[in-house]
Every structure is written in C-alpha cells, then in structure tokens.
C-alpha positions, 0 to 999 in steps of 0.5 A: 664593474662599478663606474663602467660605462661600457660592459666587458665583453662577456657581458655585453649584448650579442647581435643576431647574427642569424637574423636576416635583414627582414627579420631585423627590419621587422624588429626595429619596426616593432621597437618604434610602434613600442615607443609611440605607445609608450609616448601616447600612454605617457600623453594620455596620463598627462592630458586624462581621459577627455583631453584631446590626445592628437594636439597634445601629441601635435605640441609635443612633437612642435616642442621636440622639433624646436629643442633639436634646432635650438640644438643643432643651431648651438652646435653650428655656432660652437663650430663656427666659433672654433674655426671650422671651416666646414660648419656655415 
C-alpha cells in the first residue's frame, strides 16, 4: 500500500449511514468548535499567556483572508490566461 494516496476499499473509513442528519449536523458541529480550539490554543502558544488572544485570532483571520484572494485572483487569472470564456 505504499505510495497510495487513497486506501483500498477494505480500508477506507465507513459513512454512518445510520446517523441521522441531526445527528450528522451535531457531529460536523462538534469537529469545528474542535478546530477553533486547536487554533485558539495554537494562537495562545504563540502570543503567551499575557498577549492578547482576540487581535491575534483578528490578524490570523486578516492574514488567511488575504492568502485565499491572492489565491482566488491567481486562479482567475490562470483561467483567463487559458481561454476560458467563463472566468472574468
């Protein structure tokens, strides 16, 4: 299985089918205050104890905004550069 990016299908993850979609809601729900947690933790690391942990979580959040329109405006123009007709 070396160099496989995706598992065979023994071994891939299985969906809760029997999971209804509140049940599903509440589990997405639960993952992403998991990952502000692990990002407020990651800032607070960063910043210590006595920094202040809203304007550093205000300049990460500036910082990844600006990454995804530089992001988005290479893509436009990538687009545009190769005709399609769609991407103005």
């Amino acid at each position: 299985m070396s160099n496989r990016l995706i598992p065979p299908p023994n071994l891939a993850p299985q969906a809760q089918n029997a999971a209804s979609p509140t049940e599903r809601i509440a589990a997405w729900c639960d993952l992403m205050d998991t990952c502000e947690e692990f990002l407020l933790a990651g800032l607070r690391r960063k910043i210590g104890p006595d920094g202040d942990l809203q304007a550093a979580y205000r300049d990460w959040y500036q910082r990844q905004s600006a990454e995804k329109d530089r992001q988005w405006l290479a893509m436009r123009k990538r687009f545009h550069r190769d005709g399609e007709p769609h991407a103005l």
